[in-house]
N, C-alpha and C positions, 0 to 999 in steps of 0.2 A: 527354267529353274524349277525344281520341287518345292509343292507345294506344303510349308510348314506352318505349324500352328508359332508363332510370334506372341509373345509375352506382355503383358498391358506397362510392363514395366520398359521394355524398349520401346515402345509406340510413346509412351509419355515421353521419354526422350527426344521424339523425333523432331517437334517442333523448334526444340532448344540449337536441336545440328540448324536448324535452320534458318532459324534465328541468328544464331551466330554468323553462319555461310554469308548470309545473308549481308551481314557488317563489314565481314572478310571482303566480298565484291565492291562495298561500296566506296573500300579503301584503298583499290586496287588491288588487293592480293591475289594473283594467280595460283599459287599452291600452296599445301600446309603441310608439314608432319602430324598425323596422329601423336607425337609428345606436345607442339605446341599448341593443337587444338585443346587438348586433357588441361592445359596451363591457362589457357581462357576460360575453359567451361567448368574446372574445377571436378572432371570426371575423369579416371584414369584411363591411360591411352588404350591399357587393355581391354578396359570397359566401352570403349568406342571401338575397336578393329573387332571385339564380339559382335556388337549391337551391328555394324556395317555389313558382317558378314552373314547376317541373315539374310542381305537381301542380294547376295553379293562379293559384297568387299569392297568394290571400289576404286582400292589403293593401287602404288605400284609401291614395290622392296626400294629404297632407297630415293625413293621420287615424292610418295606421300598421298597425299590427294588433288586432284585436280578441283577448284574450288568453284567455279562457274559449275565443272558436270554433278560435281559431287551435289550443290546447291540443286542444279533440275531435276538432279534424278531422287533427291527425299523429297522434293514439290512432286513427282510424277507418285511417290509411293503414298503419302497425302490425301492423294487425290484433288490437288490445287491445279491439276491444268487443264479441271475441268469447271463448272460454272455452278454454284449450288441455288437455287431460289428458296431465299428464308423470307420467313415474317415475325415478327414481332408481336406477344402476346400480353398486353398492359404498358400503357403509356404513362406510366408514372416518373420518378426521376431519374431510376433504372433504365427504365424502357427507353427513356429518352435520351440518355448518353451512351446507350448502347446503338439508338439509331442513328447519334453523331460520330459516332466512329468511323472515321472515312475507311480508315484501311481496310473495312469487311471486302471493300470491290476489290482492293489488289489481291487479294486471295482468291478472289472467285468465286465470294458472298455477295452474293449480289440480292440487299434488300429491294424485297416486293410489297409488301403492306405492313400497317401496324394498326395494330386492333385496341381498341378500350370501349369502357360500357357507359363511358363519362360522356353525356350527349355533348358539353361543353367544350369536348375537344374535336368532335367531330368536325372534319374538314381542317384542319392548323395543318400544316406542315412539316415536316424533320427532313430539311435535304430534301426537298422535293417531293418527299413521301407524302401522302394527306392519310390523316388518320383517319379511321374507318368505326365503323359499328360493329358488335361482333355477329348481327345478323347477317351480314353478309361476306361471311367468313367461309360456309360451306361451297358457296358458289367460286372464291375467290382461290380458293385452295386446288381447287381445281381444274379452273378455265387458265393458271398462270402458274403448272405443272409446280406446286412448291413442295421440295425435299425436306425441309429443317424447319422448325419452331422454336423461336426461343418465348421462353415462360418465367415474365415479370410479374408476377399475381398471386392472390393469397392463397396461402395451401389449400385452404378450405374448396375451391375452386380449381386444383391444379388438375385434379384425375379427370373430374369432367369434360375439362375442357384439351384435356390431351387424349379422351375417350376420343370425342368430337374430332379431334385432328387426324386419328388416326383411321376414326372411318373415311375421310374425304380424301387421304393418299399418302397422309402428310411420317416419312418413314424414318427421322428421327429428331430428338427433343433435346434443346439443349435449356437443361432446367433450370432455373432459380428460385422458384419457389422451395420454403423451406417445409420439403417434402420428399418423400418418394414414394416413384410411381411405379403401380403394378401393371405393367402393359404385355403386349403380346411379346412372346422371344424375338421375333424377326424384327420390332423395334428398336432404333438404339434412342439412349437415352445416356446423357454426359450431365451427372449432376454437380450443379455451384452453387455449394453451402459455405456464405462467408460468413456466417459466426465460427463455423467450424475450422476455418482457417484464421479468423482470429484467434482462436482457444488455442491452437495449434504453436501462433504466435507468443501468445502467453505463457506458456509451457514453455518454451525456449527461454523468453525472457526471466521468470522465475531459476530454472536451470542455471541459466548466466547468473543470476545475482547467487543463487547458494554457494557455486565455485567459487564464485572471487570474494566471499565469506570467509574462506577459509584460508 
């Protein structure tokens, strides 16, 4: 297939097909129409046999989608049927319900360390994790090939310490600190600002109340 530049606006999609795919399998559904999928996900059918057809298409004319191939083959565009090794940076309550989250390994996130500068938590556990020092982060980053970072810490600390990660191999960040970071092009970095998505929240809800004002 040719190779095309893909839009940040169908890639944020992609997880939703999947998600849903996802629900479809677990209910048994073997296939779907593009109408009925658009009527789950509240996205027009159109806008889903677009977004498909980048990578593809998928469908067949009168058959729809096959819901098992359709499911592997956006986990194959993902890149979930491969294994990623992340760590976790700040054990705070963030960090720490983020290290509870079992489903990272069904993806194929598979947590390797989590770091804090809190001697007090040295050695505790999350799931079998033991939390670590961040001196011994360069070593660790490296001898246990880790891809991803996620970053629970305070901005004031976020660039240093994603500086840091990025000399020891570490090729992308999935942020939380309320920050952003200036790194090299070749790094990725997926930033999660949830004040910002609360404001975003609020905005709606204001919007709602002015309509039904009137």
């Amino acid at each position: 297939m040719e190779e095309r530049e893909i839009s940040q606006a169908v890639i944020r999609r992609l997880p939703r097909y999947y998600r849903y795919l996802g629900e479809l399998l677990e209910n048994g559904m073997e296939r779907i129409s593009s109408n009925d999928l658009s009527k789950r996900m509240k996205v027009t059918a159109s806008q889903i046999r677009q977004d498909l057809n980048n990578f593809g298409g998928f469908g067949q004319q009168g058959y729809g989608y096959n819901v098992k191939y359709l499911y592997t083959e956006i986990g194959k565009i993902l890149g979930l049927e491969q294994d990623h090794n992340i760590i976790i940076i700040g054990a705070g309550n963030l960090g720490q319900a983020l290290a509870n989250y079992a489903a990272f390994e069904s993806r194929g996130f598979i947590l390797k360390g989590i770091f804090d500068v809190n001697p007090r938590l040295e050695g505790v556990t999350i799931r079998g994790v033991p939390i670590r020092m961040m001196d011994e982060i360069n070593s660790f980053v490296k001898n246990n090939e880790v891809e991803i970072a996620v970053l629970t810490i305070p901005k004031d600390k976020a660039l240093e310490v994603a500086d840091r990660l990025v000399e020891n191999g570490v090729r992308a960040i999935w942020n939380f600190a309320h920050t952003d970071l200036n790194l090299p092009d070749h790094i990725i970095v997926e930033n999660v600002h949830l004040s910002e998505s609360l404001m975003q929240l609020s905005y709606n809800i204001s919007r709602y109340k002015e309509e039904h004002r009137k």
